[in-house]
C-alpha positions in Angstrom: 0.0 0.0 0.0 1.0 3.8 -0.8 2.3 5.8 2.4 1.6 9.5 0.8 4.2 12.0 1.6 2.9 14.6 -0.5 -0.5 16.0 -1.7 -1.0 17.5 -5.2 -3.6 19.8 -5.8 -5.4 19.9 -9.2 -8.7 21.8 -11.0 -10.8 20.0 -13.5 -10.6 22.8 -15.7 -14.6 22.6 -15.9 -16.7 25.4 -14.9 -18.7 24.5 -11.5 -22.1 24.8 -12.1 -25.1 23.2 -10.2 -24.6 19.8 -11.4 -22.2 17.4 -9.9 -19.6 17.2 -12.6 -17.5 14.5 -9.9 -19.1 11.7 -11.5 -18.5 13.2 -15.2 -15.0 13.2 -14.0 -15.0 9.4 -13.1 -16.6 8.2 -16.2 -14.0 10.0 -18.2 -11.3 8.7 -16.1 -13.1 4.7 -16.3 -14.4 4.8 -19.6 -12.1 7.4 -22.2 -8.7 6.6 -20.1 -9.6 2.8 -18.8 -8.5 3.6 -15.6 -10.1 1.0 -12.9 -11.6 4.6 -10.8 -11.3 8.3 -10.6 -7.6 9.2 -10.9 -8.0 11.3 -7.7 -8.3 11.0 -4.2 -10.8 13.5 -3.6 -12.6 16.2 -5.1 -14.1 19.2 -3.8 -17.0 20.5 -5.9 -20.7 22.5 -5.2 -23.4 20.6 -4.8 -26.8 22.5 -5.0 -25.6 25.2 -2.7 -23.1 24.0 -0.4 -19.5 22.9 -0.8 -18.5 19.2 -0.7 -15.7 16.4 0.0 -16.5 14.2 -2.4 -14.1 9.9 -2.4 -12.5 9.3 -4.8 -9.6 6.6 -5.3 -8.8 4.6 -1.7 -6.3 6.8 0.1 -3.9 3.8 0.5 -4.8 3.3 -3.5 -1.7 4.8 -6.1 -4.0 7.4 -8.1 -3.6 8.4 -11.4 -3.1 12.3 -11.4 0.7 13.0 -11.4 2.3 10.4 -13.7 5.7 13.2 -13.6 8.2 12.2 -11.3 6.3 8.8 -10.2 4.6 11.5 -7.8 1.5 9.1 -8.2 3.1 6.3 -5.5 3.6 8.8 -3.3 0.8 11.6 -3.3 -2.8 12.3 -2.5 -4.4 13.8 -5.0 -6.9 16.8 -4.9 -9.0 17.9 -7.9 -11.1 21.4 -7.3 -13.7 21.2 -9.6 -13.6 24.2 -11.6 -11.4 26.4 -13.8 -8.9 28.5 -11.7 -6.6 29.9 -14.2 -8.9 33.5 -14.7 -10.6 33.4 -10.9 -9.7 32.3 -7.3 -11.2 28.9 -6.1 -14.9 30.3 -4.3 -13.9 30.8 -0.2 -16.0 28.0 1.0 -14.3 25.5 -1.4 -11.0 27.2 -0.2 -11.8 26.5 3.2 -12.7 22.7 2.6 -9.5 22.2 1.0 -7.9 23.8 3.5 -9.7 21.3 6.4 -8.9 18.4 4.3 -5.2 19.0 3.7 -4.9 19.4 7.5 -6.9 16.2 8.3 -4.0 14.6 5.5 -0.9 15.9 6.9 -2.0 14.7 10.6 -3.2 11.5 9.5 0.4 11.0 7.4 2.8 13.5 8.7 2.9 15.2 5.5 4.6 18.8 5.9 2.8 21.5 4.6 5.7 22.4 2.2 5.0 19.3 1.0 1.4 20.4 -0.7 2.1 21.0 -4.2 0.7 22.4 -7.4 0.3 19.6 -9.9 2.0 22.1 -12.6 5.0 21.8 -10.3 5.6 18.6 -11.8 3.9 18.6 -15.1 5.4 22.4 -16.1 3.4 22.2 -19.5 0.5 23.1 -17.4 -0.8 26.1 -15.2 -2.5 23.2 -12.7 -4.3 24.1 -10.5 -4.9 27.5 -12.1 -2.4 30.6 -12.8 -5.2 32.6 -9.9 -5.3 29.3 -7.5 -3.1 30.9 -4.0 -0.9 27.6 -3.5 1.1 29.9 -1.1 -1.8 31.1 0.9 -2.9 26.9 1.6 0.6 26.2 2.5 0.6 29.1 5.3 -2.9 28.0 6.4 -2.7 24.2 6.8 0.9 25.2 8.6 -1.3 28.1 10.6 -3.6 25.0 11.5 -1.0 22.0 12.4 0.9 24.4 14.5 
């Protein structure tokens, strides 16, 4: 089994509307890549009007979001849903994320400079979003552990 010691966080690129584009995500991932699941971990999307942790892949499970680097047998992965590259992620979603990373990095004694952009390894890509504040979730999950 996988023992994380990193978390990459990713968008879907998708605008986040009202429907639950999680499961869109999984039948991509099972169906157009062949993949046995979801390639992530978790997901944070809206649902109706409230912001949601949604499973994904097993957290002892290798995931199929970072192939760069091998980073996949060694990281949890995180998928946003939405496009972050022109607009910040909404503040509720923000603050899931934020709640979730911390309940990670307890649970595996992952370092909070150890919560990285996907684009940090796959460079050919602004993942998760040129306006996503990577530095800003660093400093809080650190704010939060401390």
């Amino acid at each position: 089994t996988m023992k994380p010691k990193y978390i990459i966080i990713h968008h879907s690129l998708t605008k986040d509307g009202k429907t639950v584009d999680w499961e869109a995500i999984r039948r991509y991932h099972i169906n157009e890549r062949g993949w046995k699941d979801i390639g992530y971990h978790y997901g944070i999307e809206r649902v109706g009007d409230e912001y949601v942790i949604l499973p994904g892949r097993a957290e002892n499970e290798v995931g199929a979001h970072t192939k760069e680097q091998k980073m996949n047998f060694q990281s949890l992965g995180i998928c946003v849903v939405g496009n972050y590259d022109n607009e910040r992620p909404p503040e509720r979603a923000f603050k899931l994320l934020i709640d979730l990373c911390v309940r990670l990095c307890r649970k595996y004694d992952i370092p909070p400079g150890n919560i990285k952009a996907h684009h940090d390894y796959a460079s050919y890509k602004t993942c998760p979003g040129k306006m996503f504040p990577m530095a800003e979730l660093r400093e809080e999950v650190a704010k939060l552990l401390a």
